[in-house]
VMD Tcl script that builds the backbone (N, CA, C; Angstrom):
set m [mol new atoms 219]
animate dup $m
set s [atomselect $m all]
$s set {name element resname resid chain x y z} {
  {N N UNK 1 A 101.898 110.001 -85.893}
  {CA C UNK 1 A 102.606 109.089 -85.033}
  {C C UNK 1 A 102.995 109.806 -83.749}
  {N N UNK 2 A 102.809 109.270 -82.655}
  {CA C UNK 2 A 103.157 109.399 -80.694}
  {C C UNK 2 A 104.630 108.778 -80.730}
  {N N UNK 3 A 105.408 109.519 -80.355}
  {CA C UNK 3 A 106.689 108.398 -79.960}
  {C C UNK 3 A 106.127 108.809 -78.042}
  {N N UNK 4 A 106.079 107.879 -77.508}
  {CA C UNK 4 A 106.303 107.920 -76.256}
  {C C UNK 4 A 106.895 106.594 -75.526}
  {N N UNK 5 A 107.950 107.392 -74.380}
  {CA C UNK 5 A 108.953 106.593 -73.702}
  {C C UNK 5 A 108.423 105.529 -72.982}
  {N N UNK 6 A 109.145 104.193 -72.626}
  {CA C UNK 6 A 108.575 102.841 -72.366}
  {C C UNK 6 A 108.466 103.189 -70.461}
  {N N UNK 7 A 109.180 103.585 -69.978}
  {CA C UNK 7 A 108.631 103.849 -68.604}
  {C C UNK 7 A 107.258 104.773 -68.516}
  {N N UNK 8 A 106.750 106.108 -69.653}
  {CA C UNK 8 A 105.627 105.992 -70.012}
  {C C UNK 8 A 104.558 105.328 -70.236}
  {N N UNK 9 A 104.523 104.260 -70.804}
  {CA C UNK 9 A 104.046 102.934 -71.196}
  {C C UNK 9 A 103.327 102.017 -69.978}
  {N N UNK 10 A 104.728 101.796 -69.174}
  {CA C UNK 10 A 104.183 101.177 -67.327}
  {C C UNK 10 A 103.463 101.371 -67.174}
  {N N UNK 11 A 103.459 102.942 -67.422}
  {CA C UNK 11 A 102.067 103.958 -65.902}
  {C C UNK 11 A 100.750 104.159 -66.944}
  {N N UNK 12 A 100.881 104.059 -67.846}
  {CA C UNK 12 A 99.757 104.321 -68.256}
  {C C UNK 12 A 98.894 103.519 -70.159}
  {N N UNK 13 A 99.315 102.117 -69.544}
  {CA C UNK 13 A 98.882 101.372 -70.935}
  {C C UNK 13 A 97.690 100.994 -71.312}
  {N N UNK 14 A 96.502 101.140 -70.138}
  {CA C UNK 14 A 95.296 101.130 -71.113}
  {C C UNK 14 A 94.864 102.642 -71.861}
  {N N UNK 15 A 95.066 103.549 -70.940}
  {CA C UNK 15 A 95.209 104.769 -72.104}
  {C C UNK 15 A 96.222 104.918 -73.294}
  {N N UNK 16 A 97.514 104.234 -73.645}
  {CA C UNK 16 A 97.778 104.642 -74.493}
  {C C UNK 16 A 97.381 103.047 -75.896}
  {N N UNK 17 A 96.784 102.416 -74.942}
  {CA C UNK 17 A 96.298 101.386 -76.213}
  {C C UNK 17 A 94.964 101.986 -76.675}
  {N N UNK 18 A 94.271 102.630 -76.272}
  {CA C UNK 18 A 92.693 103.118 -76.669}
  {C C UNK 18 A 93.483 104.203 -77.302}
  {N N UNK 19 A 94.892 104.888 -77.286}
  {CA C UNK 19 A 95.136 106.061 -78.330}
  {C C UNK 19 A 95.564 105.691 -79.697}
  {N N UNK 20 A 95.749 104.161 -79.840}
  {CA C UNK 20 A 96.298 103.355 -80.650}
  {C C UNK 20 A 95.019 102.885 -81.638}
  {N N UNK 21 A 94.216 103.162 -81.022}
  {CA C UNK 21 A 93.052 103.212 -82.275}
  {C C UNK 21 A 92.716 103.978 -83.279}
  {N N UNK 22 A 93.286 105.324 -83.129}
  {CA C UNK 22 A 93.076 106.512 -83.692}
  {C C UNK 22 A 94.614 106.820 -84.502}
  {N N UNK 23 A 95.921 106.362 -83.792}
  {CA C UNK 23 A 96.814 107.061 -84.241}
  {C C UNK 23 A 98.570 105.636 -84.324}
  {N N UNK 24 A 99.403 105.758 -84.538}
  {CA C UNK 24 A 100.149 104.881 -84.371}
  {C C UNK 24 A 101.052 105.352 -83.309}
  {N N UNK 25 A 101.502 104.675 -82.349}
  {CA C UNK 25 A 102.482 104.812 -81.196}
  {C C UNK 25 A 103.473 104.250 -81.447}
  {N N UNK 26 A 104.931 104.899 -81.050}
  {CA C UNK 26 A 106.040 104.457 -81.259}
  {C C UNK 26 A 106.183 104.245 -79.820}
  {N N UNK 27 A 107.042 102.998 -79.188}
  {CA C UNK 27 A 107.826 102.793 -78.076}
  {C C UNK 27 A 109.311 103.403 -78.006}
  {N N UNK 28 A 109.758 103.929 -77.330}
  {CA C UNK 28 A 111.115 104.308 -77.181}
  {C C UNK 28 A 111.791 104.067 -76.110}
  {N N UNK 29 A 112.884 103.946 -76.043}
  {CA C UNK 29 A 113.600 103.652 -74.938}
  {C C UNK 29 A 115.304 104.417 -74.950}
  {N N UNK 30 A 115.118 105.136 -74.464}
  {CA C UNK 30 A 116.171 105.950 -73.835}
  {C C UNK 30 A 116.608 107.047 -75.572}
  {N N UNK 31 A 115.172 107.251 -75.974}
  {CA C UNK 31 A 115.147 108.286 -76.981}
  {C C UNK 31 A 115.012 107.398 -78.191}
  {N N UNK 32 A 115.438 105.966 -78.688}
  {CA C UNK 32 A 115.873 105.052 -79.716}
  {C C UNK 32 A 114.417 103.966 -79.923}
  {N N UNK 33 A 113.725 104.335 -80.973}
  {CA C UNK 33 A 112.308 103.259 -80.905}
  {C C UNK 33 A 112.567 101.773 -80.865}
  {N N UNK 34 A 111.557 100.976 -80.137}
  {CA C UNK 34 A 112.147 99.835 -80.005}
  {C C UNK 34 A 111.159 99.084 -80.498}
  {N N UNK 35 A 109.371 99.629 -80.595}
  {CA C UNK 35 A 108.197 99.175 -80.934}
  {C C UNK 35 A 107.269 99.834 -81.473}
  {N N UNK 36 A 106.530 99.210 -81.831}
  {CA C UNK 36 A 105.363 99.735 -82.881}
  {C C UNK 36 A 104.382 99.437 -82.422}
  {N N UNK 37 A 103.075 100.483 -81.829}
  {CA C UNK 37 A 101.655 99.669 -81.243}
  {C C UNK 37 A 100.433 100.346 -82.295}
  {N N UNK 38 A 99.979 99.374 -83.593}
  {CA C UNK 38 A 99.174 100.088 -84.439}
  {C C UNK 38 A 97.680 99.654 -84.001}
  {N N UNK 39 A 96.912 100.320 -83.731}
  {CA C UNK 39 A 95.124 99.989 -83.522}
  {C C UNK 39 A 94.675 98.956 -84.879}
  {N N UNK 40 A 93.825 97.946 -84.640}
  {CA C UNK 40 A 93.363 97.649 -85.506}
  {C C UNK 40 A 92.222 98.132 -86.375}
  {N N UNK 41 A 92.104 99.186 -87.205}
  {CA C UNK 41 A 90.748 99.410 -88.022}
  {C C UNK 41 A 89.293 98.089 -87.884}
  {N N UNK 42 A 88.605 98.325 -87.447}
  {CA C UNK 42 A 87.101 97.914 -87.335}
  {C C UNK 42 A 86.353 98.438 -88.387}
  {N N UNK 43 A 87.007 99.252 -89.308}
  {CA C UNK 43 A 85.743 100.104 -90.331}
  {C C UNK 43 A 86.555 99.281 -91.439}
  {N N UNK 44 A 87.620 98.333 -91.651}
  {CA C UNK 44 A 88.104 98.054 -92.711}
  {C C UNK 44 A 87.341 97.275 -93.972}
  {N N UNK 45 A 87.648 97.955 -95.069}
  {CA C UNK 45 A 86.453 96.942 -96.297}
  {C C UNK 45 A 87.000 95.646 -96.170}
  {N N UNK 46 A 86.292 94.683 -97.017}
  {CA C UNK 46 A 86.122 93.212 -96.843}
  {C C UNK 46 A 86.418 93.201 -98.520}
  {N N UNK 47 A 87.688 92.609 -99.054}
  {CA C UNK 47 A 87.705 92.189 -100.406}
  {C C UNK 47 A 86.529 91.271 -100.962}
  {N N UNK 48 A 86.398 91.772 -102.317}
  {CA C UNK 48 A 85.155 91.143 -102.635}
  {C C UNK 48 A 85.832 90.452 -104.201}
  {N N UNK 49 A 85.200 88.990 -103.961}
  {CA C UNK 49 A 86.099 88.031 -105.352}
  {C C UNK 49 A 85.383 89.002 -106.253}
  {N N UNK 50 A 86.524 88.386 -107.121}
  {CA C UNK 50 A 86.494 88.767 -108.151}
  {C C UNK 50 A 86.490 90.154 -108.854}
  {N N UNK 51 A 86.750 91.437 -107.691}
  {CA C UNK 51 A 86.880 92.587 -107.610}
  {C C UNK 51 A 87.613 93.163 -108.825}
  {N N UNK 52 A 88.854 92.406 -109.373}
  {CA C UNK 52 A 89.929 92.871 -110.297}
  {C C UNK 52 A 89.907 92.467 -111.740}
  {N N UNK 53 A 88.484 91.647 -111.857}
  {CA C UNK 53 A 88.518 90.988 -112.859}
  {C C UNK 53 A 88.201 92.031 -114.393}
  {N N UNK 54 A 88.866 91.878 -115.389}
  {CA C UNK 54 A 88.991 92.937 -116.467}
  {C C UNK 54 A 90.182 93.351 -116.323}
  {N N UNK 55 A 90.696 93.570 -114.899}
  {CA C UNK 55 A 91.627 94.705 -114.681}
  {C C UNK 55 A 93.508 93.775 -115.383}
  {N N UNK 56 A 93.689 92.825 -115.561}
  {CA C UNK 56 A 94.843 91.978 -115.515}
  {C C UNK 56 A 94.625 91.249 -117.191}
  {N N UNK 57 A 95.645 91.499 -117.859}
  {CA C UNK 57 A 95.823 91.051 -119.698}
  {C C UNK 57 A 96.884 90.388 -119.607}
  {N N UNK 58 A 96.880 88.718 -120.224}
  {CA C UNK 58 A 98.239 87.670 -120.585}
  {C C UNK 58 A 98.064 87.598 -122.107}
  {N N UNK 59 A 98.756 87.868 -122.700}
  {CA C UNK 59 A 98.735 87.509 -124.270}
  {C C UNK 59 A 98.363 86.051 -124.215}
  {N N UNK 60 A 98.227 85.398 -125.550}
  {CA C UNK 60 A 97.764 84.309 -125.547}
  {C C UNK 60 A 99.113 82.799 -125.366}
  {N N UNK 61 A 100.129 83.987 -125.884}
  {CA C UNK 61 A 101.570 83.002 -125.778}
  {C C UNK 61 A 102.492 83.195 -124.990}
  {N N UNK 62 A 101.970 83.785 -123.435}
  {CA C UNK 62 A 102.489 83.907 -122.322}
  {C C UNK 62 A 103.308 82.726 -121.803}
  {N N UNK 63 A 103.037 81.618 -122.280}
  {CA C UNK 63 A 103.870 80.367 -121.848}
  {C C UNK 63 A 104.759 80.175 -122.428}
  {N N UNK 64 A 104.708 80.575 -123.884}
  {CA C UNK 64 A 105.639 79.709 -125.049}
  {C C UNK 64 A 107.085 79.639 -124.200}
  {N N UNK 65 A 108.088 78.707 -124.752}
  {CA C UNK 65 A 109.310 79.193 -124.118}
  {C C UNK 65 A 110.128 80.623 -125.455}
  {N N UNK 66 A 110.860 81.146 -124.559}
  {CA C UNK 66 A 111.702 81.883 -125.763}
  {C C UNK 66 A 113.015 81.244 -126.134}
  {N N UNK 67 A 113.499 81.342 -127.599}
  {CA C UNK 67 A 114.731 81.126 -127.944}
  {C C UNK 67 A 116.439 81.282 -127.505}
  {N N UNK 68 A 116.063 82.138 -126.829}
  {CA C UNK 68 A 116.892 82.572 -125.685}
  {C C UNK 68 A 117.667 81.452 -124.608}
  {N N UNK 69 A 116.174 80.783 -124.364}
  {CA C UNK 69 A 116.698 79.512 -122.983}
  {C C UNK 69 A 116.439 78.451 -123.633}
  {N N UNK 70 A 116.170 78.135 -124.716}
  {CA C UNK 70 A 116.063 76.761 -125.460}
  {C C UNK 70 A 117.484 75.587 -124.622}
  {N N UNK 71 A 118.313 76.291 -124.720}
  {CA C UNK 71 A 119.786 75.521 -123.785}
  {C C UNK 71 A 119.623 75.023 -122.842}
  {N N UNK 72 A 118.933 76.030 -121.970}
  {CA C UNK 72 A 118.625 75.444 -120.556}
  {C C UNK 72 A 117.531 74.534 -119.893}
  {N N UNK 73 A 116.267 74.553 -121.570}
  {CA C UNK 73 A 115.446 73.583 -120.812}
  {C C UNK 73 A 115.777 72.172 -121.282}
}
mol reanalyze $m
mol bondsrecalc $m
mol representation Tube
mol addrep $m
């Protein structure tokens, strides 16, 4: 992470948005962050259905109610 100051920012924001691809920039203002400028990843994977499937177990009587709240339903 860059913390650099917002009158920084003025003078020089297409260079520090092309540094925002590589790294995260903090905005500051009078030493105290005020913003966050994160690059967006272009190399990011693409979820693929059904990716998790196997991975997640419900018993078969995951619904039942319990004895517990019988009162309340």
């Amino acid at each position: 992470m860059k913390n650099i100051d917002i009158n920084q920012l003025k003078q020089s924001l297409p260079q520090i948005l092309e540094q925002s691809i590589d790294e995260t920039i903090i905005i500051t203002k009078q030493g105290l962050p005020i913003a966050k400028i994160v690059g967006i990843s272009k190399n990011k994977k693409q979820r693929e259905f059904g990716s998790a499937k196997g991975l997640i177990k419900m018993s078969d009587d995951f619904d039942t109610s319990l004895e517990d709240f019988k009162a309340y339903m």
